[in-house]
N, CA and C of each residue as an Amber inpcrd file, in Angstrom:
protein
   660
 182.1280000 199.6950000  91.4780000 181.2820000 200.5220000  90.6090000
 180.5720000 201.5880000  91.4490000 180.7220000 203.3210000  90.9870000
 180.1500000 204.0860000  92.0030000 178.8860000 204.7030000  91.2020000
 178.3580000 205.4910000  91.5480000 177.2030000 205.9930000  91.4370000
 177.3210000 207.3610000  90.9960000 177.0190000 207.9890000  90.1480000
 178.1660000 209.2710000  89.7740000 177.2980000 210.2630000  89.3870000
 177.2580000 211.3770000  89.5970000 176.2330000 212.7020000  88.8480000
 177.4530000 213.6410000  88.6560000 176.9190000 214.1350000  87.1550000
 178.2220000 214.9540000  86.6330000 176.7720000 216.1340000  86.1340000
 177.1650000 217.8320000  86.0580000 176.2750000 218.4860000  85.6380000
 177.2850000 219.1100000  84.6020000 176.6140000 219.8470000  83.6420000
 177.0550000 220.1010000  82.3340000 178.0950000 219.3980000  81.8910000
 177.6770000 218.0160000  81.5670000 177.8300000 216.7530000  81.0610000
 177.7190000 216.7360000  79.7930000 177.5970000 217.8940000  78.7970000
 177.3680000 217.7440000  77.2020000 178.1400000 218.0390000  76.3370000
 179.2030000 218.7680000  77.1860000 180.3780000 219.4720000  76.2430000
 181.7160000 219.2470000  77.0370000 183.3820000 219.8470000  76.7770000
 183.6850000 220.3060000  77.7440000 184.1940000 219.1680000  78.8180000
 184.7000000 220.1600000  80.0530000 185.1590000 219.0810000  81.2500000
 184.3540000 218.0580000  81.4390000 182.9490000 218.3850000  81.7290000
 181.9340000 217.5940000  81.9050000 181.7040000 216.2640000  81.0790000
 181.9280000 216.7180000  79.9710000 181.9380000 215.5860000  78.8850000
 182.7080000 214.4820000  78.8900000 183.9650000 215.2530000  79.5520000
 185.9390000 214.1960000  79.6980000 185.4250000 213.3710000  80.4540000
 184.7290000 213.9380000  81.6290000 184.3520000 212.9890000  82.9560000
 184.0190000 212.2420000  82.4520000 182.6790000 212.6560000  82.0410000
 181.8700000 211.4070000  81.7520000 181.7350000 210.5070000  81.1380000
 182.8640000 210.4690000  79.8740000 183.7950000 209.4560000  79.5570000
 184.2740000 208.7570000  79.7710000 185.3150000 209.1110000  81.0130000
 185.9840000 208.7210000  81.7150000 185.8100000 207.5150000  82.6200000
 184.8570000 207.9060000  83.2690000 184.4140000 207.8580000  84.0130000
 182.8670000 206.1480000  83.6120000 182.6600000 206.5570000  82.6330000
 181.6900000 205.3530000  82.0960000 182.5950000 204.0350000  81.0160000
 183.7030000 204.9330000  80.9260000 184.1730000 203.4900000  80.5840000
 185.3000000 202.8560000  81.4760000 185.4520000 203.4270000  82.7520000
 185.6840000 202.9150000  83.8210000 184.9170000 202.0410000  84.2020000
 183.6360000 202.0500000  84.1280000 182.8040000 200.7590000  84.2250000
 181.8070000 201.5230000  85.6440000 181.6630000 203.0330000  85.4150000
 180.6440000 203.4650000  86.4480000 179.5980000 203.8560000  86.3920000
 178.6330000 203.9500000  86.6290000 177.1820000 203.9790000  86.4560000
 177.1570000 205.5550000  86.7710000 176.7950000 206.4150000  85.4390000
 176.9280000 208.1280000  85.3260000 175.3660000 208.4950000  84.9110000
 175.4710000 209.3860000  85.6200000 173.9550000 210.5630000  85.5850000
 174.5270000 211.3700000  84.7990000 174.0590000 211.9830000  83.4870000
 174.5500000 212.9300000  82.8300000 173.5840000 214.0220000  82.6330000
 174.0520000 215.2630000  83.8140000 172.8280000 215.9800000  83.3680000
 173.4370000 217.6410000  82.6370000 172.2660000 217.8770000  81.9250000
 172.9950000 219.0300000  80.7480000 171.8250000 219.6950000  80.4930000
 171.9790000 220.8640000  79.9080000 170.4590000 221.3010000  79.2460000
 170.1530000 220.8570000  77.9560000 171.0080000 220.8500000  77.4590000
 170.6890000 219.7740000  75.7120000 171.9530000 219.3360000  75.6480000
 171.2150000 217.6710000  75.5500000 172.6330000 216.5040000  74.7960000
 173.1010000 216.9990000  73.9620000 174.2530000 216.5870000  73.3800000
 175.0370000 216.4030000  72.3840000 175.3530000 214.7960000  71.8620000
 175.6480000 215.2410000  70.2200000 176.1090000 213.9350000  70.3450000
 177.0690000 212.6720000  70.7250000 177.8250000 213.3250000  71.2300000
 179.1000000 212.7300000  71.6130000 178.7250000 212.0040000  72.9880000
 178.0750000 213.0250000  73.3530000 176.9440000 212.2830000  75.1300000
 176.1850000 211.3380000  74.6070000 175.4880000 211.3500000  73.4700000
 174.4780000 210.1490000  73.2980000 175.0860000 208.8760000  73.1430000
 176.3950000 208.9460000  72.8180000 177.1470000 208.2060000  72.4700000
 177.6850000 207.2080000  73.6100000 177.7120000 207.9620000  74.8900000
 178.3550000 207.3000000  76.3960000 177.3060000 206.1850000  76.5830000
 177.7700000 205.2920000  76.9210000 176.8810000 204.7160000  78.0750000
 176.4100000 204.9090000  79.4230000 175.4520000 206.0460000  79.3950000
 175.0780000 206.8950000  80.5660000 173.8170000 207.3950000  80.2680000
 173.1900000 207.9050000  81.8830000 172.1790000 208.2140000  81.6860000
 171.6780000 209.9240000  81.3260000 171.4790000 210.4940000  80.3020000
 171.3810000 211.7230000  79.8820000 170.0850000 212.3160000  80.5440000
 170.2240000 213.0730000  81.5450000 169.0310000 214.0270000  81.9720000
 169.6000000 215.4390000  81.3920000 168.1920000 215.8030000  80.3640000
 168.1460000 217.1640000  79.8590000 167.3460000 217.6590000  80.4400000
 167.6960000 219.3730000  80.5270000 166.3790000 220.2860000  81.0940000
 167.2400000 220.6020000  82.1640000 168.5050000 220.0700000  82.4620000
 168.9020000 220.5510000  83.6970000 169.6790000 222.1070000  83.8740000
 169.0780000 222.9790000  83.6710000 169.6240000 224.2180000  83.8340000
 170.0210000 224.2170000  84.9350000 171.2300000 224.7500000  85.2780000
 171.7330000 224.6480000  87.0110000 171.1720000 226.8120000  87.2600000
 171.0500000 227.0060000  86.3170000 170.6860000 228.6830000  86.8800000
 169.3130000 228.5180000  87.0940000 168.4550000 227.9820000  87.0680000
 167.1810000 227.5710000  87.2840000 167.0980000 226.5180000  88.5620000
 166.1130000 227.0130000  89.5110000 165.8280000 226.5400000  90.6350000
 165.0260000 224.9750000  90.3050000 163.8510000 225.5160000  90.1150000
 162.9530000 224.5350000  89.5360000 163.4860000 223.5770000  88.7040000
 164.4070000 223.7770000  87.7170000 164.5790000 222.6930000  86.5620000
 165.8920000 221.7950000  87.6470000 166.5230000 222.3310000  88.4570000
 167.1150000 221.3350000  89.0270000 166.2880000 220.4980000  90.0910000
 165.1820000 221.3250000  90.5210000 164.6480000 219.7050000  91.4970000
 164.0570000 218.7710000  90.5760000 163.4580000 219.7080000  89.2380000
 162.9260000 218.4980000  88.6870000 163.9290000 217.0430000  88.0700000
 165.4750000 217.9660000  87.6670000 166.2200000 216.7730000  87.1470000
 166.6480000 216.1450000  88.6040000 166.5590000 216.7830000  89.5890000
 167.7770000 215.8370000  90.5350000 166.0780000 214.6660000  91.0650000
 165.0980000 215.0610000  90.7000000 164.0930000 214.0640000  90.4030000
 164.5160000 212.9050000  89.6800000 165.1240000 213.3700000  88.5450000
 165.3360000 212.0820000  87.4620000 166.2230000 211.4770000  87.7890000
 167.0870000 211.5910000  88.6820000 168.8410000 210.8390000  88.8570000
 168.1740000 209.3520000  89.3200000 168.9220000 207.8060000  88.8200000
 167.7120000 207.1890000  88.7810000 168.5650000 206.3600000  90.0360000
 169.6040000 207.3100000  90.6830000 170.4800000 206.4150000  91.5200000
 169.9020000 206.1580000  93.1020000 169.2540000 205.3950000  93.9080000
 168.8320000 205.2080000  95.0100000 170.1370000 206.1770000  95.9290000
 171.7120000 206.0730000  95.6660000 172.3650000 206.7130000  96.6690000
 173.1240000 206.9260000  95.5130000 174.1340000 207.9800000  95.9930000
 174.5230000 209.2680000  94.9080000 176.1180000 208.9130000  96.0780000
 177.2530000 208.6240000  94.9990000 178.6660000 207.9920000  95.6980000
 179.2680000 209.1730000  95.3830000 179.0690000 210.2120000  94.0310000
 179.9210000 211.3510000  94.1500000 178.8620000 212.4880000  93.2810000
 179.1030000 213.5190000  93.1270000 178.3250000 213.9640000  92.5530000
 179.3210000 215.3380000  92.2860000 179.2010000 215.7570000  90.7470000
 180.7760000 216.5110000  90.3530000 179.7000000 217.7890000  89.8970000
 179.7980000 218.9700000  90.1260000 179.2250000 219.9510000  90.3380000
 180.1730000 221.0630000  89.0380000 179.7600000 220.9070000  87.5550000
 180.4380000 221.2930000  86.7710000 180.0930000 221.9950000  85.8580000
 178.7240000 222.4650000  85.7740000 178.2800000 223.2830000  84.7500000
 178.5170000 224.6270000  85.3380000 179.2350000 225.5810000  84.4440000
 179.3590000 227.3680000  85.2700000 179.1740000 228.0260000  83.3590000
 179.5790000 229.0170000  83.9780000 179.0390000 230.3120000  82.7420000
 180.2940000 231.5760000  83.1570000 180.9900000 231.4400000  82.1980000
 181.9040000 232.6830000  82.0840000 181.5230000 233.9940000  81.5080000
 181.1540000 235.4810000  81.9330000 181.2490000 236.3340000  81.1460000
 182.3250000 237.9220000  81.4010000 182.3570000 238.5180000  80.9280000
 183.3600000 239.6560000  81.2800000 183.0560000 241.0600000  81.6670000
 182.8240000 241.5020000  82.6220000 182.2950000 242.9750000  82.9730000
 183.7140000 243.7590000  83.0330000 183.5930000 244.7230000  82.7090000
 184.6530000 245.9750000  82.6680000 184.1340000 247.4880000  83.3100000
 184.7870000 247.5470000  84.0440000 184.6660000 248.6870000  85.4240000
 184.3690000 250.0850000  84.3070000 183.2870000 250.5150000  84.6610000
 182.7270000 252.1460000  83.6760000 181.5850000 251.5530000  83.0660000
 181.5690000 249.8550000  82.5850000 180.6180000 249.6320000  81.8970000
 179.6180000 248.5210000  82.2220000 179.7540000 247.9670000  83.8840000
 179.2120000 246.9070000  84.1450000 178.1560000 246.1460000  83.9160000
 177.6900000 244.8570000  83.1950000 176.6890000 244.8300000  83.0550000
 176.0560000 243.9410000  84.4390000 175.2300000 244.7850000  85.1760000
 174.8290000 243.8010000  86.2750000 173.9510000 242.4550000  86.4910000
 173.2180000 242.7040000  85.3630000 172.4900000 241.5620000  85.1100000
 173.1030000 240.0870000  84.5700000 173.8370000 240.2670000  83.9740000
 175.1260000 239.4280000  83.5850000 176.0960000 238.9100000  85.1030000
 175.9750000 239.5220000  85.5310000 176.6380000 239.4480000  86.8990000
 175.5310000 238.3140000  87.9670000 174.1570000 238.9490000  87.4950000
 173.1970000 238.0770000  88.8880000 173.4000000 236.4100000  87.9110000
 173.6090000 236.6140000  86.7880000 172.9890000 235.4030000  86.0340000
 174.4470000 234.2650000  85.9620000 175.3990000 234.8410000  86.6240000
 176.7310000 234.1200000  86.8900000 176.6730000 233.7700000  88.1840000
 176.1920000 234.4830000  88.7770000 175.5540000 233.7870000  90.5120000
 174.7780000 232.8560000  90.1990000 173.6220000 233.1960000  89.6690000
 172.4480000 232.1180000  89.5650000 173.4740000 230.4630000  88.9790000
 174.3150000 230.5850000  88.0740000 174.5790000 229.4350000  87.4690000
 175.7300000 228.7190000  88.6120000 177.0930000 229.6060000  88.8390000
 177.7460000 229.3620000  89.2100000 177.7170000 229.2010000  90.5290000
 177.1280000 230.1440000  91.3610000 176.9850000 229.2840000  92.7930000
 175.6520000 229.0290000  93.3860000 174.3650000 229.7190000  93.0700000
 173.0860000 229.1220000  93.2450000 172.7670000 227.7740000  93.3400000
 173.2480000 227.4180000  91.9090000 173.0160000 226.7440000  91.2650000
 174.1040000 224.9160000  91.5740000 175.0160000 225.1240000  91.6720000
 175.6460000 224.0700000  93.0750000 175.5010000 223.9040000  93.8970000
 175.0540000 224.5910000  94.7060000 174.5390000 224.5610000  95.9980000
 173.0220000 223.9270000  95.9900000 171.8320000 224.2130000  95.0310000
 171.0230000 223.7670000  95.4050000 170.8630000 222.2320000  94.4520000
 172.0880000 221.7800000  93.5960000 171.9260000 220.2930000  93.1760000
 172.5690000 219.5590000  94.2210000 173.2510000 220.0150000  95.1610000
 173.7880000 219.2910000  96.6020000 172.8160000 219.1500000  97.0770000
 171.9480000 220.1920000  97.5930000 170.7950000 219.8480000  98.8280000
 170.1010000 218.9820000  97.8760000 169.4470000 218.8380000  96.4660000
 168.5060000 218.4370000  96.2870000 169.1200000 216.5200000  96.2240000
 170.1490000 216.5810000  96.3730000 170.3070000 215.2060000  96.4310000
 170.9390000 214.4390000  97.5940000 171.3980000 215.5320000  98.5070000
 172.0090000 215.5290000 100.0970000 171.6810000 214.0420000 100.2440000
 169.8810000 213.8560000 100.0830000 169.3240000 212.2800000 101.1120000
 169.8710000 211.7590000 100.3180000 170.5110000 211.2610000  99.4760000
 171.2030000 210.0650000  98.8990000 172.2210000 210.0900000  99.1280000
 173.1380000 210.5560000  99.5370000 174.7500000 210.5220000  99.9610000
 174.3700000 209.6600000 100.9910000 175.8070000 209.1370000 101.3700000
 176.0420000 208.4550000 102.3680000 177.2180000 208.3620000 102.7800000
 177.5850000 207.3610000 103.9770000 179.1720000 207.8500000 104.7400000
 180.0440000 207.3160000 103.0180000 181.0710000 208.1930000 103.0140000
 181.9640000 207.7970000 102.0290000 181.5620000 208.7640000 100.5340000
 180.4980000 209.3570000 100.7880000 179.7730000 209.9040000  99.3780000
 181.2820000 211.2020000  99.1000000 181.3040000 211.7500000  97.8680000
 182.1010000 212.9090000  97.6850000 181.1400000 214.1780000  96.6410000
 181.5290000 214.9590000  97.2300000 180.3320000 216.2030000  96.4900000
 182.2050000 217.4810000  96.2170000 182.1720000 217.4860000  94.3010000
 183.1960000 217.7040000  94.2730000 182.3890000 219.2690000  93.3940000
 183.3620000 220.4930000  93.9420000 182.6580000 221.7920000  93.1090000
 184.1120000 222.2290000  92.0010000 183.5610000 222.1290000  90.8990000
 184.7060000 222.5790000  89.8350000 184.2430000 223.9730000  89.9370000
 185.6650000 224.6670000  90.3550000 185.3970000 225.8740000  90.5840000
 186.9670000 226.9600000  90.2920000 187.2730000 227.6760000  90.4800000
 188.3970000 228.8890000  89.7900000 189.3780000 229.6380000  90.6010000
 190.8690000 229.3330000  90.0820000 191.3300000 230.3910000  90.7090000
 191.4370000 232.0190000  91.1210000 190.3760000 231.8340000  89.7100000
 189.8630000 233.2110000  89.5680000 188.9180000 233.4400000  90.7670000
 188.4860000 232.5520000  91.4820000 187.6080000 232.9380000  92.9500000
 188.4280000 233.1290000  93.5990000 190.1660000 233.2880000  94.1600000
 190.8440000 233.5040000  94.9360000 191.1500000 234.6470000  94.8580000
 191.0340000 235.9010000  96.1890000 191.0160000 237.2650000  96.2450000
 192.6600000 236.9310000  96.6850000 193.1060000 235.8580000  97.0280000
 195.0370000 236.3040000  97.2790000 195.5950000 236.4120000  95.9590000
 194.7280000 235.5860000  95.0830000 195.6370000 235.2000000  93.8940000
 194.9400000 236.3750000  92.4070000 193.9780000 237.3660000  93.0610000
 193.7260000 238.0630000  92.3520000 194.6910000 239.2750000  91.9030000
 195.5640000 239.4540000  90.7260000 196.6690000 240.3540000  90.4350000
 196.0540000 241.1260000  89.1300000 194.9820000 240.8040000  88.6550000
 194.8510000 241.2360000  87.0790000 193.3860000 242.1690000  87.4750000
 192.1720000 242.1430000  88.7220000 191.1710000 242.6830000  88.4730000
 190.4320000 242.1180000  87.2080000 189.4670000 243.0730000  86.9860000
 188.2470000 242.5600000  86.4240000 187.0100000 241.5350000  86.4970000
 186.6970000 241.0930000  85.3060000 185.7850000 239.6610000  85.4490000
 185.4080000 239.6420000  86.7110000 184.2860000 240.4600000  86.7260000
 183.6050000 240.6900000  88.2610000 182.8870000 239.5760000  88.5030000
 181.8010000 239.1780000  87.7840000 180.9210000 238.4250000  87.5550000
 181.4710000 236.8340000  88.0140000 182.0970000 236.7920000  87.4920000
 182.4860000 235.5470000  87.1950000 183.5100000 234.7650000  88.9090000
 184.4130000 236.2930000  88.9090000 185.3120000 236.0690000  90.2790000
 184.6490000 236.1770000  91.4850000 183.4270000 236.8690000  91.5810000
 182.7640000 237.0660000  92.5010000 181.8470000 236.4710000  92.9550000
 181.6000000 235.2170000  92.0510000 180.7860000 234.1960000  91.9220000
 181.2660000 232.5960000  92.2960000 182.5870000 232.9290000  92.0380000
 183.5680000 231.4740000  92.3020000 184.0590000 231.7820000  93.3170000
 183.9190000 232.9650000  93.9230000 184.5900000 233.2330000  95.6620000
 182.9960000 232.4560000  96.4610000 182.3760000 233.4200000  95.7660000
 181.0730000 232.3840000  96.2720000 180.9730000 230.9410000  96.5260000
 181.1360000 230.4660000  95.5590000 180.8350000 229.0020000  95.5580000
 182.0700000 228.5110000  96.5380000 183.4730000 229.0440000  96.8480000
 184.3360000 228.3850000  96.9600000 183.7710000 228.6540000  98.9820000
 183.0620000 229.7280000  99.0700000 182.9370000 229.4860000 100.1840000
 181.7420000 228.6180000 101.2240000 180.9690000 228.7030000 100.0090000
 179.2460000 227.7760000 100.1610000 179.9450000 226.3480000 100.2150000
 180.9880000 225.6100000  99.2550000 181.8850000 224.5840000  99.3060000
 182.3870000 224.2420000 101.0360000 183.0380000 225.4340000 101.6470000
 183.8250000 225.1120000 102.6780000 182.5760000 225.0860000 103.7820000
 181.4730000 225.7110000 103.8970000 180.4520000 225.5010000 104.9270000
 179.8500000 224.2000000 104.5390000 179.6800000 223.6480000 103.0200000
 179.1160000 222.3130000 102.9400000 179.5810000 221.4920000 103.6650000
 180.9820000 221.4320000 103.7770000 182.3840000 220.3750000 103.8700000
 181.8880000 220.2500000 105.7500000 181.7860000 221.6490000 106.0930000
 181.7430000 221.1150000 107.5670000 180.0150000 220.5940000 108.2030000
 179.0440000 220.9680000 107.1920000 177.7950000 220.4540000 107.3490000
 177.2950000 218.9390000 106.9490000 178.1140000 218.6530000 105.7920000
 178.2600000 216.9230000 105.4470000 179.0990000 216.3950000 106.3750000
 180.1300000 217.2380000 107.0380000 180.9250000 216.3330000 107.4810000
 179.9970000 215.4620000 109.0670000 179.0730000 215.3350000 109.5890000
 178.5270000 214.7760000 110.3900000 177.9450000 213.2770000 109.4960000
 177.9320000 213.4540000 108.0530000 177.4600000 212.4750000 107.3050000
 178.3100000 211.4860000 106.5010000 179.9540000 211.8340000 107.3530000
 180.8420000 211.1890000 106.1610000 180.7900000 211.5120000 104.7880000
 180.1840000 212.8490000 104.7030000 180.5550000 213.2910000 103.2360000
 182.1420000 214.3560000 102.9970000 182.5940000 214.0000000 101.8630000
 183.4880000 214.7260000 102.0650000 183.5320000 215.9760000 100.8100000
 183.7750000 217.0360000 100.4540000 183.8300000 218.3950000  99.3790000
 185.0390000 218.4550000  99.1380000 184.8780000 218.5540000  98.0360000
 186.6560000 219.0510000  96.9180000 186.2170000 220.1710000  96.3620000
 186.7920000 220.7740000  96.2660000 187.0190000 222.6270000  95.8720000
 188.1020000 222.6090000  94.6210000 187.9810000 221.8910000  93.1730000
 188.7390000 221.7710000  92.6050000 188.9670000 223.1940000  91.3640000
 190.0180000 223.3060000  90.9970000 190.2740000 224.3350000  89.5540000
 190.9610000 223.3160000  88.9990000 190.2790000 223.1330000  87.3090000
 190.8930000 222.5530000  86.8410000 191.6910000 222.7670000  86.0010000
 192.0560000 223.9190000  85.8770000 193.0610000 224.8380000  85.0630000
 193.3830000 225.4240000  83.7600000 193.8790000 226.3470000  83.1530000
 193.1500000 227.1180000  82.0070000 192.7740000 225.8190000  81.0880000
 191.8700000 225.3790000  80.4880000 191.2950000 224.2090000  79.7660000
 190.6090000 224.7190000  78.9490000 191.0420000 224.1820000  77.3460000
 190.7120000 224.5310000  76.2540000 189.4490000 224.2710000  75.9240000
 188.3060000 225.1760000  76.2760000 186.5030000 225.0150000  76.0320000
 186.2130000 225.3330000  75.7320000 185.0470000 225.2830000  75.0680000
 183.8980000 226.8380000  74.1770000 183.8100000 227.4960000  74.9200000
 184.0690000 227.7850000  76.5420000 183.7500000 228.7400000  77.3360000
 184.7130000 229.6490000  77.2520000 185.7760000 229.1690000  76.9480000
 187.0340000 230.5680000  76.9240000 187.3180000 230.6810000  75.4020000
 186.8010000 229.8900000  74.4170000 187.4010000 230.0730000  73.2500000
 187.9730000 229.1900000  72.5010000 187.9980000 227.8990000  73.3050000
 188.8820000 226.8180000  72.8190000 190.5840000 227.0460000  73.3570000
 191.0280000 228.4840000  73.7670000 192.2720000 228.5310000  74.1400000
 192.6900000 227.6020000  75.5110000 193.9050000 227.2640000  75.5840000
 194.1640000 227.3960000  77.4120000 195.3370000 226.2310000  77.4200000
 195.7710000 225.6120000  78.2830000 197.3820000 225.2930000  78.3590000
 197.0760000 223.5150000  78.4890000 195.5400000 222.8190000  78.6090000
 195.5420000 221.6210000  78.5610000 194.2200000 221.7130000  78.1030000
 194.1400000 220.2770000  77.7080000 192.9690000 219.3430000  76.7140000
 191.6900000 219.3640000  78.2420000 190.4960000 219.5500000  77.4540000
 189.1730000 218.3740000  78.3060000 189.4980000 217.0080000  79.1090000
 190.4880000 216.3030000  78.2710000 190.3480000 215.0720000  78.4520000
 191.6690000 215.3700000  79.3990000 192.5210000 216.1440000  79.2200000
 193.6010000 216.0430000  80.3020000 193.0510000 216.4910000  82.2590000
 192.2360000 217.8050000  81.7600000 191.4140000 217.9340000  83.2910000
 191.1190000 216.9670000  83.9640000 190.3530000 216.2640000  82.7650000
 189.3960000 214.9080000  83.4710000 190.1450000 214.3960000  84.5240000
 191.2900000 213.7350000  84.0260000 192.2030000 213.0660000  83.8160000
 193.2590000 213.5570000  85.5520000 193.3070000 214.9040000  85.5300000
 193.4800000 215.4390000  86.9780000 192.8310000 215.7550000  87.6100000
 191.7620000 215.8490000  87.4220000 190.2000000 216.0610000  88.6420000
 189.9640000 214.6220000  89.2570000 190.0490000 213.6320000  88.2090000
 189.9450000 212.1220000  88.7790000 190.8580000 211.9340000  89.8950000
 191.9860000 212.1000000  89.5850000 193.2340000 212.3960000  90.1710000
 193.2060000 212.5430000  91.7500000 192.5720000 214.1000000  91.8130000
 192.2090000 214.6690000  93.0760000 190.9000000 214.1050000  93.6570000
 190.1920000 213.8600000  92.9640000 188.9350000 213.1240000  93.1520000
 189.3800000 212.0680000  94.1840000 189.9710000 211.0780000  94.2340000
 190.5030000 209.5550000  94.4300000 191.4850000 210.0990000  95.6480000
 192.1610000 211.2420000  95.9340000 192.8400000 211.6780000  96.7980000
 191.9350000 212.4320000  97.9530000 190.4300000 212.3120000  97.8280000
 189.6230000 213.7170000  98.6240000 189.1790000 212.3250000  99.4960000
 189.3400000 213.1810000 101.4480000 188.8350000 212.3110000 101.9550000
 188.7140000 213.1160000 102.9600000 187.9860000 212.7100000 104.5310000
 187.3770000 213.5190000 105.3940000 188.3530000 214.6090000 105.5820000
 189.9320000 214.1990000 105.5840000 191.0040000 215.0860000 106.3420000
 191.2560000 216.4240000 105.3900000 191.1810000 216.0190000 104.2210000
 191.4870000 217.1680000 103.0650000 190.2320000 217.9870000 102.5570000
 188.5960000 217.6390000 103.5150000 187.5540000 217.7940000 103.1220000
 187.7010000 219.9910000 102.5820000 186.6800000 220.5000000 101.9100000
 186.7600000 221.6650000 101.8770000 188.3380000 222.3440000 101.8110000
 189.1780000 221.5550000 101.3510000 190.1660000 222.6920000 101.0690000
 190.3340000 222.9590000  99.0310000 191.0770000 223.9660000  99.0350000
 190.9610000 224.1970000  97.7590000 192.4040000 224.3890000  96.8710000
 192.0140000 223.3040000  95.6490000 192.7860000 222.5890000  94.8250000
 193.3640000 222.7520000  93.4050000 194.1030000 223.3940000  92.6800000
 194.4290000 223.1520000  91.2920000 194.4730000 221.7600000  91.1720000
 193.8290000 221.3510000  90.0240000 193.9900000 220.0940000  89.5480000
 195.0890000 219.1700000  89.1530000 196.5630000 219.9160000  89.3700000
 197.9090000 219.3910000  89.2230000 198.3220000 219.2640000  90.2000000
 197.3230000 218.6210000  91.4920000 197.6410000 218.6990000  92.8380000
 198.4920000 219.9940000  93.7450000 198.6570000 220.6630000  93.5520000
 198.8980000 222.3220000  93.8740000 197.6630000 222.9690000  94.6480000
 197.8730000 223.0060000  95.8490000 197.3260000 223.6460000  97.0350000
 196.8740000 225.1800000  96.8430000 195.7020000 225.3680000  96.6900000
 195.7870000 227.3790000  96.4560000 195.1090000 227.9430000  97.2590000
 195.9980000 228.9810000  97.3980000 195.2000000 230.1470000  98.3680000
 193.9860000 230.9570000  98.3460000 193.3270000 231.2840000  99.6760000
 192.1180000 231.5070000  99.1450000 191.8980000 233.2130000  99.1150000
């Protein structure tokens, strides 16, 4: 039985996990900014208020995590929006930083002292952050934000690594969410389902490298 923190835990990938994941028989932190019902429904612990674009509201939830040591901790709440070159909106742009990589980065540190050798700190994060695999342009905001995180990920990987922690850099691939529309080529529950996957495969040697969730290696 591990010890588990999942963030935007209310809808979505987050939700599959934490499903998943609690009727696996694991003891889950579910943190979100407002439950849903389908979350009330888990057997887990629901911390609301957790805005990950907000500084403050994450020390106060990674306050609430009621776990003495933290065995993985899945870094999954982000914010998609679309800027188009002539019309950028920049503020839209800081507020996809703030969520998407600010905002992972500082629910790691705030729970760093509870990891321990063996802990895993996993960042659901985009191929759309890969500048090799960038062919289409646009979505500034969003790509420029998951290059971010994917690289705050690879300096974690070698700063835990003195602690036996290990970082997964996962994409879990176009996935049908309210964030894109409901469109995309697999289910919530199928991500889960390959993030676990890679999850169970992440260990010091594979620490910080970066992953499609159909086990497929991607460039950065």
């Amino acid at each position: 039985m591990s010890n588990i923190v999942i963030t935007g835990a209310n809808r979505g990938i987050g939700l599959s996990l934490a499903t998943q994941f609690s009727q696996a028989g694991h003891n889950v932190a579910a943190l979100c900014r407002q439950s849903s019902s389908e979350l009330d429904h888990l057997d887990v612990t629901v911390i609301e208020g957790a805005d990950v674009g907000s500084i403050s509201a994450i020390e106060s939830s990674a306050k609430q995590v009621p776990f003495e040591e933290v065995d993985l901790l899945i870094n999954n709440a982000g914010i998609l929006r679309n800027e188009v070159l002539g019309s950028i909106d920049y503020e839209s742009i800081q507020s996809q930083f703030s969520v998407n990589t600010l905002g992972p980065l500082k629910v790691t540190e705030s729970l760093q002292q509870r990891f321990k050798n063996g802990s895993k700190v996993v960042m659901i994060t985009s191929r759309m952050g890969s500048i090799e695999d960038n062919t289409s342009g646009g979505r500034y905001g969003y790509r420029m934000s998951k290059a971010a995180l994917n690289i705050a990920a690879v300096s974690l990987a070698h700063d835990l690594r003195s602690l036996g922690v290990s970082v997964g850099i996962i994409h879990p691939g176009l996935v049908g969410t309210d964030m894109i529309g409901g469109f995309g080529d697999i289910t919530p529950d199928q991500a889960a389902e390959r993030i676990i996957q890679r999850i169970e495969e992440l260990n010091m040697s594979n620490s910080g490298t970066f992953w499609h969730s159909n086990g497929e290696e991607l460039p950065w």
